[in-house]
C-alpha positions as CSV (number, residue, x, y, z in Angstrom):
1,X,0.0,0.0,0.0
2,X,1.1,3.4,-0.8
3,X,2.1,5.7,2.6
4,X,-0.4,8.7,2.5
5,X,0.9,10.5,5.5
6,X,3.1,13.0,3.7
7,X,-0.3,14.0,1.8
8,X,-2.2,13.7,5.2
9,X,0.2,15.9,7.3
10,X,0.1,18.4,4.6
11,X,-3.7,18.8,4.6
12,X,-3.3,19.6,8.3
13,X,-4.8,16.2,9.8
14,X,-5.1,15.1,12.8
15,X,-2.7,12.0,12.3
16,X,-2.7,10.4,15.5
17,X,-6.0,10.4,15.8
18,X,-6.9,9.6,12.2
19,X,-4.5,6.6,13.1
20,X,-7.3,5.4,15.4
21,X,-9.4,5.5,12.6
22,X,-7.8,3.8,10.5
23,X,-6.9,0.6,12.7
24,X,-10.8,0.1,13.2
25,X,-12.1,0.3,9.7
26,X,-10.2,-2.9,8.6
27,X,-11.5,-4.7,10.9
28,X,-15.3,-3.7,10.5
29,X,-15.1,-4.1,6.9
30,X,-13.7,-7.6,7.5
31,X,-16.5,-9.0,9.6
32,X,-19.5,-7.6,7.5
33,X,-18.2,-7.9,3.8
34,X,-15.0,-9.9,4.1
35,X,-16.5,-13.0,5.5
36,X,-19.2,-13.2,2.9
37,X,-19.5,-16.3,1.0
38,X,-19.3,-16.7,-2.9
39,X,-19.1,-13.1,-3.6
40,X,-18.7,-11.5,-7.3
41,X,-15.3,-11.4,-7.9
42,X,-16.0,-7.7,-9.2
43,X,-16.1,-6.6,-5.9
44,X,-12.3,-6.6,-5.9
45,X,-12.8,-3.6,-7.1
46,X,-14.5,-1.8,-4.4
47,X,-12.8,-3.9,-1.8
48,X,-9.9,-2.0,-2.8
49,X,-11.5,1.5,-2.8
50,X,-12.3,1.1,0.9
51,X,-8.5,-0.1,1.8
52,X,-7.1,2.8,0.5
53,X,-10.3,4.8,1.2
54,X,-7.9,8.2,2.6
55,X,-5.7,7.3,0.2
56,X,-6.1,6.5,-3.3
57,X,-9.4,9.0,-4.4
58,X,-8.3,12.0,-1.9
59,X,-4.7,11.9,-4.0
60,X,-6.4,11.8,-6.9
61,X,-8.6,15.2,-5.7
62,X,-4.9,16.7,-4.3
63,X,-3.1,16.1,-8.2
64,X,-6.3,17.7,-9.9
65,X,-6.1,21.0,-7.5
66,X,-2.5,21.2,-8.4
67,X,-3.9,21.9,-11.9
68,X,-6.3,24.4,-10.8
69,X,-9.1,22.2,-10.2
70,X,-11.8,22.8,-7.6
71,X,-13.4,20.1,-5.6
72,X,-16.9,20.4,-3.9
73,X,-18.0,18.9,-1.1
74,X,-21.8,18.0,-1.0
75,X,-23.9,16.3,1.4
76,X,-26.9,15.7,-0.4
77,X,-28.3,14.1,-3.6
78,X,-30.3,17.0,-4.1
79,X,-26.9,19.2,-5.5
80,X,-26.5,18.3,-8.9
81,X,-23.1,17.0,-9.9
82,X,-23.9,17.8,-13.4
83,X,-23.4,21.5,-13.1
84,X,-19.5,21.2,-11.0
85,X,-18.1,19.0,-13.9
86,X,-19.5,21.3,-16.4
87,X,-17.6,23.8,-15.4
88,X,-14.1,21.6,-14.7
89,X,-14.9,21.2,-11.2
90,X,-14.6,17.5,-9.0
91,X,-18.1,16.9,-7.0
92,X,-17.4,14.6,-3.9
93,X,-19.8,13.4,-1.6
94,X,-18.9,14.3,2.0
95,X,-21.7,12.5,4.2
96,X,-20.6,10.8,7.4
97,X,-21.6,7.9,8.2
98,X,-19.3,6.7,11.3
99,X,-19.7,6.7,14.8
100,X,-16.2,7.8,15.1
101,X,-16.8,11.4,14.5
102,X,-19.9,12.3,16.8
103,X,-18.2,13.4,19.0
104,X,-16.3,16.2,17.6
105,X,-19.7,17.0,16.2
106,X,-20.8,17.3,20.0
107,X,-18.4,19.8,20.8
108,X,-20.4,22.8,18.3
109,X,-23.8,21.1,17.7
110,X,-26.9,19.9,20.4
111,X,-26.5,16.0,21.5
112,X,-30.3,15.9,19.9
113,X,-29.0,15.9,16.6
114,X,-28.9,13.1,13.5
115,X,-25.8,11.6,14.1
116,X,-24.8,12.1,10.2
117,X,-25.1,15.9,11.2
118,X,-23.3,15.8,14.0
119,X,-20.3,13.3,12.1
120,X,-20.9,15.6,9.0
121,X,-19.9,18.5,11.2
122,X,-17.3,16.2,13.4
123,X,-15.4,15.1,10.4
124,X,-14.4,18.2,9.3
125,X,-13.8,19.9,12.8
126,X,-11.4,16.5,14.1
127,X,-9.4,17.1,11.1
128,X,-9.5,13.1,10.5
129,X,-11.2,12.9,6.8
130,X,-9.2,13.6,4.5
131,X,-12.2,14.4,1.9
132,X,-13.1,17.6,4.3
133,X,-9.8,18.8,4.2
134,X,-9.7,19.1,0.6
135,X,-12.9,20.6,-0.8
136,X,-12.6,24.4,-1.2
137,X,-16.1,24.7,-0.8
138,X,-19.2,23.0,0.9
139,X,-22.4,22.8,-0.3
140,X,-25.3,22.6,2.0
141,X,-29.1,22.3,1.2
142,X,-32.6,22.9,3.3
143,X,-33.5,19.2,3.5
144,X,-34.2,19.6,7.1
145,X,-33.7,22.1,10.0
146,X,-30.8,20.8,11.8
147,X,-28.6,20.7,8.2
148,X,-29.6,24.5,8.0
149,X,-28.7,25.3,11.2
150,X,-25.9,23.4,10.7
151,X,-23.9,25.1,7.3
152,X,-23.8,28.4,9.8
153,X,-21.5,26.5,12.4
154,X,-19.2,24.8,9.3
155,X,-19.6,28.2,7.8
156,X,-17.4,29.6,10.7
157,X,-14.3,26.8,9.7
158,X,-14.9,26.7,5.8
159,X,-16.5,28.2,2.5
160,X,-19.9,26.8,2.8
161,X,-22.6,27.2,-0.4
162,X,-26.4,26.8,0.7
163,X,-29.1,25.5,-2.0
164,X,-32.6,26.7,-0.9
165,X,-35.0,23.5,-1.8
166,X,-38.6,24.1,-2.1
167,X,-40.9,22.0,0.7
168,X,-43.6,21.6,-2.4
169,X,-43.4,19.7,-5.5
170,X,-46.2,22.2,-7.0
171,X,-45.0,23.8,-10.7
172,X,-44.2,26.7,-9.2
173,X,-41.5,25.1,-6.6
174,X,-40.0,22.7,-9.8
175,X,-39.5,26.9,-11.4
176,X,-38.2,27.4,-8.4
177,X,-35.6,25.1,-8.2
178,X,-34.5,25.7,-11.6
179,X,-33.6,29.5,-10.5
180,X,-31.4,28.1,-7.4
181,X,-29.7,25.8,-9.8
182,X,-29.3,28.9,-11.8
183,X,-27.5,30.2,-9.0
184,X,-25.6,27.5,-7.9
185,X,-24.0,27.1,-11.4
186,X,-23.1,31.3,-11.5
187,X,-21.1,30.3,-8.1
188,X,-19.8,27.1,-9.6
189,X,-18.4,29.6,-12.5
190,X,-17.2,32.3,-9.9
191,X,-15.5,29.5,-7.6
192,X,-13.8,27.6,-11.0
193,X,-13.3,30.7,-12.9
194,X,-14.6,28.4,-15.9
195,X,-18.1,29.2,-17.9
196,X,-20.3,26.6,-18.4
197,X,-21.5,26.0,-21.9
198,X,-24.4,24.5,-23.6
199,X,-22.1,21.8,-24.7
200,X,-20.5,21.4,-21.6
201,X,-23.3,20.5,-19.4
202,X,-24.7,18.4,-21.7
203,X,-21.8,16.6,-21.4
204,X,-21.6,16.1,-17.8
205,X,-25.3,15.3,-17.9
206,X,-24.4,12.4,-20.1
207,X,-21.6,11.3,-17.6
208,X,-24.0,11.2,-14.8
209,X,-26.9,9.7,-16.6
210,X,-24.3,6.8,-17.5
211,X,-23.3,6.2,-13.6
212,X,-27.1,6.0,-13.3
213,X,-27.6,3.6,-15.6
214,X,-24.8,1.2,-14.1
215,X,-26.4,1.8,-10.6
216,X,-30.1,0.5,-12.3
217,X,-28.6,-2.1,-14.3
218,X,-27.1,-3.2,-10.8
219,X,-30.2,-3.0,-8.9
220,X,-32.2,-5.1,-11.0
221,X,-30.4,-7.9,-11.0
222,X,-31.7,-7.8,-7.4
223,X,-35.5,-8.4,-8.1
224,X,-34.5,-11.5,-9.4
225,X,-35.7,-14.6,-7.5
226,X,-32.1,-15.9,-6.8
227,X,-30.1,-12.7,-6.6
228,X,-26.3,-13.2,-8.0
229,X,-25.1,-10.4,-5.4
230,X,-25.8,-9.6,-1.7
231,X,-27.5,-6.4,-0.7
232,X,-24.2,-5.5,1.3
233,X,-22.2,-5.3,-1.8
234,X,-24.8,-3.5,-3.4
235,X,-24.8,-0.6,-0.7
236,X,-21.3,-0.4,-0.6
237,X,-21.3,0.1,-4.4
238,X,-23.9,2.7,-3.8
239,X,-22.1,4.6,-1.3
240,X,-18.7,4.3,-3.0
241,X,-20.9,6.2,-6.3
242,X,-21.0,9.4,-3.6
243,X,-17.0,9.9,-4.2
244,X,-15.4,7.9,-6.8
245,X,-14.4,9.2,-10.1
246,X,-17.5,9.3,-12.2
247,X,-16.2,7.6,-15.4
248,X,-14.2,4.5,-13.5
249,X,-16.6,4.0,-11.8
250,X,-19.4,3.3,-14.2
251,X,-17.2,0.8,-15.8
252,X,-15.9,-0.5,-12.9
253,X,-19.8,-1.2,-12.0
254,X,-20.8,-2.1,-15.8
255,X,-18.2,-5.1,-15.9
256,X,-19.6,-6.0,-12.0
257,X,-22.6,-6.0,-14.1
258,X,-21.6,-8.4,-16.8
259,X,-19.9,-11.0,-14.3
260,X,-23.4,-11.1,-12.8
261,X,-25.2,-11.6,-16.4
262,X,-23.3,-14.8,-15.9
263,X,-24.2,-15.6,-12.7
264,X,-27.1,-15.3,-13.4
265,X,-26.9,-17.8,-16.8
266,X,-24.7,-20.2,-14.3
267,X,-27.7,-20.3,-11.7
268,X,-25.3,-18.6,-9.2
269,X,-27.1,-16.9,-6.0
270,X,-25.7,-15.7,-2.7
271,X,-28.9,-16.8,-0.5
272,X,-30.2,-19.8,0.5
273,X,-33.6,-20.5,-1.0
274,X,-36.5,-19.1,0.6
275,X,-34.6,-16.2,2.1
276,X,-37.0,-13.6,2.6
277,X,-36.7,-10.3,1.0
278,X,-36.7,-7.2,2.8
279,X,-36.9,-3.9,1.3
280,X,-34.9,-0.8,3.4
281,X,-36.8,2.8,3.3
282,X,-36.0,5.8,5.2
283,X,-32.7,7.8,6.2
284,X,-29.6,7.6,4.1
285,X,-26.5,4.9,5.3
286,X,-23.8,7.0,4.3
287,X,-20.3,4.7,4.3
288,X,-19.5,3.0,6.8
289,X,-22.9,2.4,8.0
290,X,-23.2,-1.0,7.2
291,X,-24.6,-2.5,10.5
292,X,-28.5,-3.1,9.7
293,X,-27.7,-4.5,6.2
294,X,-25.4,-6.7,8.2
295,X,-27.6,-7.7,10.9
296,X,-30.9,-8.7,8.3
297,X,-28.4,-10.3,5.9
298,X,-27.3,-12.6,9.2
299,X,-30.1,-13.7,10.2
300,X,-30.7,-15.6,6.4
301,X,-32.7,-12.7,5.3
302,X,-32.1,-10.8,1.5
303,X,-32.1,-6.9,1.3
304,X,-32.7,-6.9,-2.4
305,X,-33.2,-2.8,-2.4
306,X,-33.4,0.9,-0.6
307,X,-35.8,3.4,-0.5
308,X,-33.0,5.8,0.4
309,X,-30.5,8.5,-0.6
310,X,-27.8,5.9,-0.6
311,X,-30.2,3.8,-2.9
312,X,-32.7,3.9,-5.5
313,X,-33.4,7.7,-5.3
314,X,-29.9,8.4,-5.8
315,X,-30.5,6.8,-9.3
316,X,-34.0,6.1,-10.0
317,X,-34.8,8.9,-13.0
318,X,-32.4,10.2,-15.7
319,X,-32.4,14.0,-16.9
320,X,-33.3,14.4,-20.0
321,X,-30.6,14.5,-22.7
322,X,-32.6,15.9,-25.6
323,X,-32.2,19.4,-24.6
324,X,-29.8,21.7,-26.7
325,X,-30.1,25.3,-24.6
326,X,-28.8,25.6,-21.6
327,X,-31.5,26.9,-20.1
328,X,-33.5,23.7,-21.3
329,X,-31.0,21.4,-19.5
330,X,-31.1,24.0,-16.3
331,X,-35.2,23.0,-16.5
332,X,-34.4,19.3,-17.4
333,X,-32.1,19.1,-14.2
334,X,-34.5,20.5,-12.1
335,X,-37.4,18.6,-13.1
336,X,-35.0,15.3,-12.5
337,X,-34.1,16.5,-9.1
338,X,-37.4,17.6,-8.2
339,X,-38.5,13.9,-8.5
340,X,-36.6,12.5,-5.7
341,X,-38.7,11.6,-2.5
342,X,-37.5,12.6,0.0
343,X,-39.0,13.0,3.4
344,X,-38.3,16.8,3.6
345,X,-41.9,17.4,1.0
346,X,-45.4,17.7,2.0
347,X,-47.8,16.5,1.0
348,X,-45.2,13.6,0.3
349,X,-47.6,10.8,-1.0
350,X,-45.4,10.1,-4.2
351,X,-42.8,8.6,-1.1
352,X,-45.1,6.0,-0.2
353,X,-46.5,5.3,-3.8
354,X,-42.5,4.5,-4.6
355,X,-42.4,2.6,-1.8
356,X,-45.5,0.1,-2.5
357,X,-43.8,-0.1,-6.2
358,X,-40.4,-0.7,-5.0
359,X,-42.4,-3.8,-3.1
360,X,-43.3,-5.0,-6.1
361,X,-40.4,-4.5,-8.5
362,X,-38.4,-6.2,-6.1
363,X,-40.6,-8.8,-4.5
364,X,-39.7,-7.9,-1.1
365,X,-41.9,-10.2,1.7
366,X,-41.2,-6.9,4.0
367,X,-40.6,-3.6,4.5
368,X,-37.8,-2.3,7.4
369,X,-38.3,1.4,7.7
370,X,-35.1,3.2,9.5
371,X,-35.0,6.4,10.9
372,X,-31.7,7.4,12.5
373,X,-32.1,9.0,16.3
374,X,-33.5,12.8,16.0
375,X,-34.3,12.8,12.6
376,X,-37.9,14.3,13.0
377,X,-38.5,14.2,9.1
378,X,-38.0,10.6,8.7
379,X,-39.1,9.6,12.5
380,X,-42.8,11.5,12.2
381,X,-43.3,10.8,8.0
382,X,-42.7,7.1,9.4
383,X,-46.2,7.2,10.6
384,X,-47.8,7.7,7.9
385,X,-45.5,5.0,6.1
386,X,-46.4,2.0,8.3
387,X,-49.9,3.5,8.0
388,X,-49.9,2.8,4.4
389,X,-48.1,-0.1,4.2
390,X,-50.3,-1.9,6.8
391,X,-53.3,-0.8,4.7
392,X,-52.2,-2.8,1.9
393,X,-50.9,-5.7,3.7
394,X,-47.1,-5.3,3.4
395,X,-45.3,-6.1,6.8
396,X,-43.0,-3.2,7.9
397,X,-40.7,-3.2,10.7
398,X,-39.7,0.6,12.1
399,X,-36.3,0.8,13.7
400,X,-34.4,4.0,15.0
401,X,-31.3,3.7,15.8
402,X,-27.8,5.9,15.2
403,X,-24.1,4.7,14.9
404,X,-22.7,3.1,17.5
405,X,-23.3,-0.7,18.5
406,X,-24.7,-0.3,21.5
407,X,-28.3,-1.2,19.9
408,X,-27.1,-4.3,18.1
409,X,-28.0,-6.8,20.1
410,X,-31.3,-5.1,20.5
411,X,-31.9,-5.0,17.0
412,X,-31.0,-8.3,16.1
413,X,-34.0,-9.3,18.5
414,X,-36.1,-7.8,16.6
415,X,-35.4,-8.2,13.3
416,X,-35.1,-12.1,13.7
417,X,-38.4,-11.4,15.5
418,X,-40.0,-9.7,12.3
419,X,-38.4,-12.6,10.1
420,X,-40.1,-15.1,12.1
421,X,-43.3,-13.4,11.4
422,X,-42.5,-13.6,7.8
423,X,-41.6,-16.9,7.7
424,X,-44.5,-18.2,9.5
């Protein structure tokens, strides 16, 4: 492995504590993707993105700033990639999904916070990520209260850029977005010092439309009846799409994609038969929030998809690529983006009609609906979820948890508790 620490030390990291880090991850990703049986052999690939996780991509980001390249650093699937490459810029995906940084979060923001807040805001403040350390700029969105709140404090240690999303989904609020991506893309010119062009951006779109296209072609190979791939490999893949380059990575993914044509042809799963299927909706998993996928997968169920940012919203529609203007592809963008589901819109009934389809694409026996500890959007809209669900027969399960591991052993209980149910 190559020795990072030069490149670490000069991006003003915490090393000894970043050490910590580092010891623990190898470990973790050992016991909940390591000791998987009769895995791809595509996922070589992404087994080595997360052994050199500080290493290889953040070297990558250090070589393009040396050529005058800015990288953002977004925490949402609402900011659209599309408009940084058009202008030359690097989009990375900054969430954080670690217990490990909480409490550096802690130290500015309440304990009553979503702990991807608080290790949002932790990671950057520890000096211990080396993808914080690196972005010249932030961007933030309104998703929910405590991430607005939130840009003012990382505002005070770092260039922050805030995208005002509407709370509607009404004609007026899709316009509406369009002008804030109008404005995003005059401070993406400002911050590069590069103009975007017609022909520029539809490039880009293109680029991202093709890493969404690997990510569905992925995906359906899991509403097959004998998937060829777990549903822990397939949120890793998901999570490393936040941060790797664009371009290797849908071919890295694509050629995943044709190993498990053949699987498929060979008869090849990774579950026993009769493994149930569950379906995941709610709050994101940002990397390396792995443990629920971990704890349904061990006790013989299948997660076969995500209702989540770090799932099939993160893909699930593709801008339109007809458009010649740019003002057309501004108004193509934001009618794409506008189409994600998440739990921050009201009325919000197009979340729970994706969800009953996503039941039935997929063929999941159940429904486990997750809501990380002091996320009111999720935690309240949950309601209404189960509600629905329950009307149409579809067992759900509603866990909140956060980070750490103290709940494991908790939640083990009653997950194998809901399988039973399904099984019986």
């Amino acid at each position: 492995m190559t020795d990072y620490r030069k490149m670490w030390e000069d991006l003003g990291m915490d090393l000894e504590t970043h050490d910590l880090l580092c010891e623990a991850l190898p470990q973790a990703f050992g016991d909940v993707y390591l000791s998987q049986k009769n895995r791809p052999e595509g996922m070589g690939y992404y087994n080595f993105v997360v052994s050199e996780i500080h290493g290889v991509r953040p070297a990558e980001l250090v070589e393009a700033q040396k050529k005058g390249v800015k990288v953002f650093g977004t925490f949402c699937v609402y900011v659209p990639d599309e408009v940084v490459f058009a202008a030359g810029g690097i989009a990375t995906g900054l969430c954080g999904g670690s217990q490990f940084w909480v409490p550096s979060g802690e130290k500015v923001l309440p304990a009553a916070t979503c702990p991807l807040i608080k290790a949002s805001v932790g990671a950057r403040l520890d000096r211990t990520c080396p993808f914080f350390s690196i972005a010249d700029i932030f961007v933030g969105e309104t998703t929910c209260d405590g991430k607005k709140k939130a840009w003012e404090i990382l505002k005070q240690y770092a260039p922050v850029y805030v995208m005002d999303l509407p709370q509607q989904k009404r004609a007026k609020d899709v316009a509406d977005w369009a002008e804030e991506i109008r404005a995003f893309l005059a401070e993406v010119e400002k911050v590069t010092g590069n103009k975007v062009t017609a022909e520029s951006l539809s490039g880009a779109i293109k680029l991202i439309n093709d890493k969404r296209r690997a990510l569905r072609r992925l995906y359906d190979f899991r509403k097959l009846p004998n998937p060829p791939i777990s549903g822990k490999d397939c949120l890793l893949i998901s999570q490393i799409a936040f941060y790797d380059d664009p371009t290797r990575f849908t071919e890295m993914t694509n050629k995943l994609c044709d190993e498990l044509e053949q699987r498929v042809k060979d008869g090849v799963g990774v579950y026993a038969p009769g493994a149930k299927r569950i379906l995941f909706t709610g709050t994101p998993m940002a990397i390396p929030n792995w443990k629920l996928h971990h704890i349904v997968e061990s006790g013989g169920a299948a997660v076969v998809g995500e209702e989540t940012c770090t799932g099939i919203r993160y893909f699930d529609n593709l801008v339109d690529e007809s458009q010649t203007t740019l003002d057309g592809m501004i108004n193509a963008l934001a009618e794409r983006y506008m189409k994600i589901n998440c739990a921050c819109f009201t009325p919000n009934d197009a979340r729970v009609d994706d969800i009953k389809r996503y039941v039935k694409e997929y063929k999941a026996n159940g429904v486990v609906d997750i809501n990380l500890k002091f996320c009111a959007l999720y935690d309240i809209e949950g309601f209404l979820v189960e509600k629905a669900l329950k009307e149409d027969s579809i067992p759900v399960l509603g866990l909140e948890t956060d980070y750490s591991d103290e709940d494991a052993a908790q939640l083990r209980t009653r997950v194998g508790a809901f399988l039973e149910i399904l099984n019986a």
